[in-house]
C-alpha positions as CSV (number, residue, x, y, z in Angstrom):
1,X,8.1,-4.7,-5.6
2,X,11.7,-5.7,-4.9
3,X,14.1,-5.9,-1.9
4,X,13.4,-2.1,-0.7
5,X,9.9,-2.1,-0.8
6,X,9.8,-6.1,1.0
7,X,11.9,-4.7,3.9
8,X,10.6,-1.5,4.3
9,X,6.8,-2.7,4.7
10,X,8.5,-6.0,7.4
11,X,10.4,-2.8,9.0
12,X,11.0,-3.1,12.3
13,X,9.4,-6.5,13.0
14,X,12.8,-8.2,12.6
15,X,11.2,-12.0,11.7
16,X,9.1,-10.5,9.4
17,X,11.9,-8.9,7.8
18,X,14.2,-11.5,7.4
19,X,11.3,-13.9,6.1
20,X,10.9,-11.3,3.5
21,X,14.4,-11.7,2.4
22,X,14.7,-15.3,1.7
23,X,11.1,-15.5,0.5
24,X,12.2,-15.7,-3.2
25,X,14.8,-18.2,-2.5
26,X,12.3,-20.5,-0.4
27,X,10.0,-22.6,-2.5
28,X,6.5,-24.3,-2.2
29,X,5.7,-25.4,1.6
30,X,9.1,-25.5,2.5
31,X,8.6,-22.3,4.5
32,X,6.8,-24.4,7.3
33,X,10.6,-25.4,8.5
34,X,11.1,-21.9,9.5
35,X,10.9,-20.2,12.9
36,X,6.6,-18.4,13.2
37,X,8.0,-14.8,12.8
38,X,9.9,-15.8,9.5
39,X,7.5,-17.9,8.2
40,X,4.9,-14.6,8.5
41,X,7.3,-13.0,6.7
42,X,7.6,-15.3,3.7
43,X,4.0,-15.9,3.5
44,X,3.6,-11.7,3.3
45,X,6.5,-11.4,0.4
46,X,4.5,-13.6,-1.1
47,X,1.4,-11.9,-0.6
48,X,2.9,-8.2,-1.6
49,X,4.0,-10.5,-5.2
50,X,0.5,-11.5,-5.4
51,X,-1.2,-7.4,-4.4
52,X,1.4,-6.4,-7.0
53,X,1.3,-8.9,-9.9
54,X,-2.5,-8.3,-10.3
55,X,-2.8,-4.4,-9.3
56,X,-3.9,-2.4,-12.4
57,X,-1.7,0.2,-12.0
58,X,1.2,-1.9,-11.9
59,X,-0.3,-4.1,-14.7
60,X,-1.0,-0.2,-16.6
61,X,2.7,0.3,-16.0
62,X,4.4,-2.7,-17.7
63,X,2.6,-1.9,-21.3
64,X,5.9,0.5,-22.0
65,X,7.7,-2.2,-21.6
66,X,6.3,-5.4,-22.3
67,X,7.3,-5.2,-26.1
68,X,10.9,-5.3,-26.1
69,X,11.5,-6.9,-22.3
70,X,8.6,-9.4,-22.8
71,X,8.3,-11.4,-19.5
72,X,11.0,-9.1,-17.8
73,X,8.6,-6.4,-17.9
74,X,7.2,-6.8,-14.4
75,X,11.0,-7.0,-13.0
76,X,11.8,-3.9,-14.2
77,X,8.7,-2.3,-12.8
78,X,9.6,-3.8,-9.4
79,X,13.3,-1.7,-9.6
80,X,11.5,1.5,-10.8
81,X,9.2,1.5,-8.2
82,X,11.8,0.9,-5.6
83,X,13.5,3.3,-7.0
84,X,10.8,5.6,-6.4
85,X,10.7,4.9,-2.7
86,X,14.3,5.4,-2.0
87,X,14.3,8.7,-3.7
88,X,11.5,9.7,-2.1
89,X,12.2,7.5,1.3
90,X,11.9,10.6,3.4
91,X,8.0,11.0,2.6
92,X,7.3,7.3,3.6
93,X,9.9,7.4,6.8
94,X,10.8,8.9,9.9
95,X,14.3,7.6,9.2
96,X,17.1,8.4,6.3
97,X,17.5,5.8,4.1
98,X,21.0,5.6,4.8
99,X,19.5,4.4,8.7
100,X,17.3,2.5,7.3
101,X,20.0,0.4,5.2
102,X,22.6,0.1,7.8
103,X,19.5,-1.2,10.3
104,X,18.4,-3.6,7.8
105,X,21.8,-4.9,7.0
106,X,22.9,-4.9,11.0
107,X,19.3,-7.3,11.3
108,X,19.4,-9.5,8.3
109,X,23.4,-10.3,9.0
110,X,22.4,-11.4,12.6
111,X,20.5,-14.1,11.3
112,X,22.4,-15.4,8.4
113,X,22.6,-18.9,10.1
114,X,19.2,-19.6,8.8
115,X,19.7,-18.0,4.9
116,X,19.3,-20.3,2.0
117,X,22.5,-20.6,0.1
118,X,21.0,-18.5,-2.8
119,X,19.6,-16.0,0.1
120,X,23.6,-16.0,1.8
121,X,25.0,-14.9,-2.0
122,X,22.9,-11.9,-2.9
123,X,22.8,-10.5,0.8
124,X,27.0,-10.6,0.5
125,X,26.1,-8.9,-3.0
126,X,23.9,-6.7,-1.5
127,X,25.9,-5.3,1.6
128,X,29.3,-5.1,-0.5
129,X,27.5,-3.1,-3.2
130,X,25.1,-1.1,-0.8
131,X,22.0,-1.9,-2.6
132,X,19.6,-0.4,-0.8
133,X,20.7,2.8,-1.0
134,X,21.8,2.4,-4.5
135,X,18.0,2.2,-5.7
136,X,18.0,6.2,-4.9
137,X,20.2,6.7,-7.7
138,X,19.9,6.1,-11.7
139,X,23.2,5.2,-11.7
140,X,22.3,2.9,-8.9
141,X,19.7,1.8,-10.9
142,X,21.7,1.1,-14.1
143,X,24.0,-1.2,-12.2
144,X,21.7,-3.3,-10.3
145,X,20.3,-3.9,-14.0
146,X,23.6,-4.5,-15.3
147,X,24.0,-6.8,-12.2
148,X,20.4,-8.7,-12.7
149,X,21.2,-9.0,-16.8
150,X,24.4,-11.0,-15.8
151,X,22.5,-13.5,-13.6
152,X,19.8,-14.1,-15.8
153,X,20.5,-17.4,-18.1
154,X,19.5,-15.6,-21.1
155,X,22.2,-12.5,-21.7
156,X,18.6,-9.9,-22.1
157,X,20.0,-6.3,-22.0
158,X,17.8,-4.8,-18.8
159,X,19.7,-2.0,-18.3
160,X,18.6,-0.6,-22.1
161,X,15.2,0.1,-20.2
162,X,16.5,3.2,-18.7
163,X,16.0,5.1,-22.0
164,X,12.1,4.3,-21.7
165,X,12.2,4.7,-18.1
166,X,13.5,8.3,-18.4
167,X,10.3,8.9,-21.2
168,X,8.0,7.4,-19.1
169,X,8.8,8.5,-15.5
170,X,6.0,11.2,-14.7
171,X,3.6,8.6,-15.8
172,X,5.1,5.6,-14.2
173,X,5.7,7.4,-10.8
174,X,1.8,9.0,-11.3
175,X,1.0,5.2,-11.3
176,X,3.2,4.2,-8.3
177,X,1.7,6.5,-5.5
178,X,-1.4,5.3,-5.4
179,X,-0.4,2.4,-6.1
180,X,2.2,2.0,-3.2
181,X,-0.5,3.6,-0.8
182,X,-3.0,0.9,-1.6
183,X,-0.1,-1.9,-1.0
184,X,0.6,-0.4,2.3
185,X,-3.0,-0.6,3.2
186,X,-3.1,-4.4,2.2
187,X,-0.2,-5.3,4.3
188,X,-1.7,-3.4,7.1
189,X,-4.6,-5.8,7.2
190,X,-2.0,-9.0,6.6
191,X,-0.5,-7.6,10.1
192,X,-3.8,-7.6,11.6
193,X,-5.0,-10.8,9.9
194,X,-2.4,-13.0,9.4
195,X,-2.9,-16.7,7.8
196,X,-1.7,-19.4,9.9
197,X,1.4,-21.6,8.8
């Protein structure tokens, strides 16, 4: 799952939330130099990666893409499924997804101090092009895969996914609600069971 799904599962626990956030950009043990509440939150990013990388559903989804986008497969499935949730964000929330953005930005900027460098970029990134919100779109979509094809050392056209994502989309999203249902159960018991740093 990507940046929606991350912060909307870490939603309201604001620790949790930003630890989610920087996950990505915080390698190996070096999470044990952050405060208890972030460090939860890094160790369950990592643990939704984990749920996700080896759920068959997920695993099922990537085949329609795994042939032309190769390793990128599984980041694509990570937007779409995002993409499912903000278009959808009204079945999984009490609040619009417009609140939910403009919370999550208002939270992750008050605790910028502590953002990796590579964390500091992409959240400036994130806020100036809406992000959030954007994944509720196609359009959206299309340019945070234009975006990601840009950043990516290789120049590997992402964005040219959208023509199988279109074909696909009854399936993939037949795949995703169970799927997504299962992952919230799994980060229910992280909550209630949650490893020690």
């Amino acid at each position: 799952m990507n940046y929606l799904a991350h912060l909307y599962l870490s939603y309201p626990d604001h620790g949790l939330m930003v630890g989610n956030f920087i996950a990505d950009a915080v390698k190996g043990d070096r999470y044990r130099d952050f405060p208890e509440q972030i460090k939860q939150g890094i160790l369950m990013h990592r643990s939704i990666d984990d749920f996700t990388d080896h759920h068959p559903l997920v695993l099922d989804s990537k085949k329609y893409f795994s042939k032309e986008f190769d390793k990128y497969s599984g980041v694509l499935i990570d937007i779409y499924f995002d993409y499912f949730l903000a278009r959808d964000f009204a079945l999984y929330s009490d609040i619009s997804l417009p609140t939910f953005a403009a919370n999550t930005y208002t939270i992750l900027t008050n605790h910028k101090a502590i953002f990796p460098e590579r964390s500091t970029y992409f959240f400036e990134y994130m806020i100036k092009e809406n992000i959030l919100e954007q994944y509720a779109k196609l359009d959206g979509i299309k340019r945070v895969l234009h975006g990601m094809t840009h950043r990516i050392k290789k120049l590997f056209p992402l964005y040219d996914s959208l023509s199988t994502f279109k074909d696909k989309q009854e399936f993939l999203h037949n795949n995703f609600v169970p799927f997504f249902e299962e992952l919230k159960l799994h980060i229910a018991h992280f909550r209630q069971n949650r490893p020690s740093g």
